[in-house]
N, C-alpha and C positions, 0 to 999 in steps of 0.2 A: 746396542742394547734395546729391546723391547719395552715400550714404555709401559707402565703399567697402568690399569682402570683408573685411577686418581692424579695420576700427570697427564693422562688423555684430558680429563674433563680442567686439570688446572687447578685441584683442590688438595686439602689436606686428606692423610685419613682420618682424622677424627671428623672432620667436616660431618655438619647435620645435615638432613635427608632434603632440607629447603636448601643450604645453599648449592646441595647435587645437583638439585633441577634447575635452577638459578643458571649454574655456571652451563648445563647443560641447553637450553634453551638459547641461550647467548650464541654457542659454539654451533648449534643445528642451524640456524640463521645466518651465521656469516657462513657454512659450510654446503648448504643444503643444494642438490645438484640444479634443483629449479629456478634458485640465484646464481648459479657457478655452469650453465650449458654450454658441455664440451671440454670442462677442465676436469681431468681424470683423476689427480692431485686431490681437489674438492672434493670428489665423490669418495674416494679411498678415505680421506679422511671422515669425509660426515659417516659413511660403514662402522671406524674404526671408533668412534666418540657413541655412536647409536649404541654398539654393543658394548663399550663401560656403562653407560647410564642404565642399558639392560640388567647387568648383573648389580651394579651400587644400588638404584632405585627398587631393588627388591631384597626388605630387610633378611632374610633366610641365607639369599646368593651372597651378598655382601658380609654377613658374618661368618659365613664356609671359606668362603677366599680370606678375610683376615686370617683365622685360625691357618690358612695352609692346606685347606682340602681339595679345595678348585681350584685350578687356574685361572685365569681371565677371558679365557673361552667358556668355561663352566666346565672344564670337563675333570674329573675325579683324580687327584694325582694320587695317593697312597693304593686305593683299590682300584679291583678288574672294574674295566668299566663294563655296561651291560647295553643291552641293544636302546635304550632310552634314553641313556646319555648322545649314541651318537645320533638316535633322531635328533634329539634337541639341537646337536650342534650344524649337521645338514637343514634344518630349518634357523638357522641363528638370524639375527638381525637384519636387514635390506630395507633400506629408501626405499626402496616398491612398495613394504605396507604402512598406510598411516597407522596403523595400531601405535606405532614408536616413539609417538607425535604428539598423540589425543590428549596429552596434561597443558597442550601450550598454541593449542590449536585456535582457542576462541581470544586469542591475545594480541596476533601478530599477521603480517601479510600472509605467514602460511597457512592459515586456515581458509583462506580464497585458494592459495593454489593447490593446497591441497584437497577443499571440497569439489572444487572445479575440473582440477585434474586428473582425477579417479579416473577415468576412460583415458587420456591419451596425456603421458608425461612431456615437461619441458613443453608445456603449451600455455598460454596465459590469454585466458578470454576478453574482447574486448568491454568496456567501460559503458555505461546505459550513458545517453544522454536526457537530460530533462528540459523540460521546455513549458513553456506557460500559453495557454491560444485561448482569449475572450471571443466570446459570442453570445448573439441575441437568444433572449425568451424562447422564444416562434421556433429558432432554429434549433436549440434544446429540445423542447418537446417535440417537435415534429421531425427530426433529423438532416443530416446536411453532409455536404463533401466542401473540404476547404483545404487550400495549398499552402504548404507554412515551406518557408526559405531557410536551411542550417546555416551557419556562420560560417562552415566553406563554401555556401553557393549550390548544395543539395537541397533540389527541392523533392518534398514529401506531400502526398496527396492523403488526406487522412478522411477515414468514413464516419462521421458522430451520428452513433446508433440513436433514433429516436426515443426522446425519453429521459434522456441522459441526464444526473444531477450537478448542480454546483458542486467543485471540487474533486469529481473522478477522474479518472487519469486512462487517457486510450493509450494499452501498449502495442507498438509496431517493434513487431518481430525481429531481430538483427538487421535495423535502421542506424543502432546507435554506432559506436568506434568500431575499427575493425581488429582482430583481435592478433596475436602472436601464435601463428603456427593452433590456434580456437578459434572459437565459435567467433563473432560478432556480438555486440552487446548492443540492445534493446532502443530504441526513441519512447520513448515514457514521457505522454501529451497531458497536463495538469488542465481540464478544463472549468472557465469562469465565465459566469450566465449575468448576460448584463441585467436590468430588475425593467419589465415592462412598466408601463405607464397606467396598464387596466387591470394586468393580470397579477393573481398572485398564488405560487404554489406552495401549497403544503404536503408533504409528504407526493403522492400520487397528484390530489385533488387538485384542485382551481378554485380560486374564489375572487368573485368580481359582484364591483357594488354598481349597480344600476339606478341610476336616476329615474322617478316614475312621476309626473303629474297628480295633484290631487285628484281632477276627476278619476285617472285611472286606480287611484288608489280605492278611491268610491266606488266607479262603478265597474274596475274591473276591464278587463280586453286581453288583447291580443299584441304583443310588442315583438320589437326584433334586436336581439344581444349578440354581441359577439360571440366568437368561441376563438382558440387555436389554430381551428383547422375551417373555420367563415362561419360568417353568420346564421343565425336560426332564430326562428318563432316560438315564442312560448305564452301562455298564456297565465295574465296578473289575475287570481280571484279577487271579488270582491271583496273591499273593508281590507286590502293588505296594508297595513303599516311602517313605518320604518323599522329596518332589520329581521324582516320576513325575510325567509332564507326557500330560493327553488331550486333542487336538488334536478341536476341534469344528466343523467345516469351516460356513463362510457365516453365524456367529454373533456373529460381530466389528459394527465401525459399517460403515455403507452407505457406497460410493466415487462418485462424481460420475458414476461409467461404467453404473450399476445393478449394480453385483458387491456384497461382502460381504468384510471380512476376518475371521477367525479367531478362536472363542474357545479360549483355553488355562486348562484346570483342570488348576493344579496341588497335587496330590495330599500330603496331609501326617497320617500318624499319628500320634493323639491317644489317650494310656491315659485312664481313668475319673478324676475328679477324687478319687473318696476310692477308699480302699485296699478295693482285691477281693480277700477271701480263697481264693478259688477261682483266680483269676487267679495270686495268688503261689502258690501248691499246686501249680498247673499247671507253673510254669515252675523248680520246684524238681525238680518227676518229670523235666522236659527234658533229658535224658543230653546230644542235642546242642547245646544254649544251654548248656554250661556249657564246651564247647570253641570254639565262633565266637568270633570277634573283631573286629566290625566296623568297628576299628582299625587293623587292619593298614597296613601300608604308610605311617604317620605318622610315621615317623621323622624325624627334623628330621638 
């Protein structure tokens, strides 16, 4: 005896529209051919439970079949049928389309193999692997090649584009697992930038604090800073202060576009670590260092 839409799915007929999908959901997962490859049984079956849940989960079909109008194919038993019934029934339900699926798709494994499998069925793509690879400043902003070892003894040559921030991730294209009868899945590289000892990036920029001499703060010159990529000359104007800031145009890390952001030396006066007697004589003869106050205005 042909079982009917409501012993397929294992439900009453009074049963409510949730627990159809319920029971139905349950039954497309232990049935579903991409769990079950090669069992024909499986497939007939998961067919057979697809098209009850087709006709119960649509309030209209399911109360024409109670009443006695359809049968459990849909198709009209008292009257002639017409050419639209048997479209419908030559198009009726098949595991081939996820349309049958979309209520329980974002719930369970079948929405990977279903998303994934759209192009070639009974395929299951391999698994990304992720992995963590520290490296220096220098090698950040200016770029680098480094060989990381997989856990089976694969080793991978990875390229870190110049530039690169704390925290991005290089993916290598089917590096990761190999798949079932699919693709390969992914090596996804989490990169971590150790913290220099001079430099520091913000955003694009650079910003480094430069020790200066008083006289040069006085009278000014010509000095030599680091950068990223070596050193270079710049020049301290006269009367510069502490926390004078000198904007070093196209010094910063490289931007995706081939630009450059910004290094900032900021500027910081530093006296002699042991006591200069010339320097205190100096600033005793100072008539006006003894009236500045470069306090002013601190009033609380």
């Amino acid at each position: 005896m042909t079982e009917s839409p409501y012993e397929l799915l294992g439900v009453k007929p009074n049963a409510s529209a949730d627990k159809i999908q319920k029971a139905y959901r349950k039954l497309a997962k232990k049935y579903h051919p991409d769990l079950n490859p090669g069992d024909r049984k499986a497939e007939d079956r998961f067919k057979a439970i697809s098209a009850a849940y087709d006709l119960l989960s649509a309030p209209e079909k399911r109360a024409r079949f109670d009443r006695g109008e359809i049968d459990a194919s849909g198709a009209e038993r008292p009257r002639r049928r017409s050419y639209r019934d048997f479209a419908a029934e030559d198009a009726g339900p098949s595991y081939h389309s996820d349309s049958g699926f979309a209520d329980f798709m974002d719930q369970d494994i079948l929405s990977e193999l279903l998303r994934r499998g759209a192009r070639t069925r009974f395929a299951m793509p391999g698994q990304d692997l992720r992995f963590r690879l520290v490296i220096d400043f220098l090698e950040a902003v200016n770029g680098t090649r480094k060989t990381v070892t997989l856990p089976n003894g694969q080793s991978l040559d990875i390229t870190i584009p110049a530039g690169i921030r704390d925290g991005q991730v290089v993916r290598l294209a089917g590096k990761g697992e190999p798949g079932i009868g699919g693709l390969p899945g992914d090596a996804l590289i989490e990169i971590h930038v150790r913290p220099h000892r001079l430099f520091v990036r913000e955003d694009d920029d650079i910003c480094l604090e430069v020790p200066i001499s008083l006289r040069e703060a006085v009278l000014g010159g010509r000095i030599q800073i680091p950068t990223p990529r070596g050193p270079v000359m710049v020049s301290v104007p006269k009367g510069s202060n502490t926390g004078r800031i000198l904007r070093l145009r196209g010094k910063g890390a490289p931007r995706p576009d081939g630009t450059h952001g910004d290094l900032h030396a900021i500027l910081k006066v530093v006296l002699p670590d042991r006591p200069d007697p010339e320097l205190e004589a100096f600033a005793e003869r100072w008539t006006g260092g003894a009236s500045y106050n470069p306090r002013d205005g601190m009033e609380a």
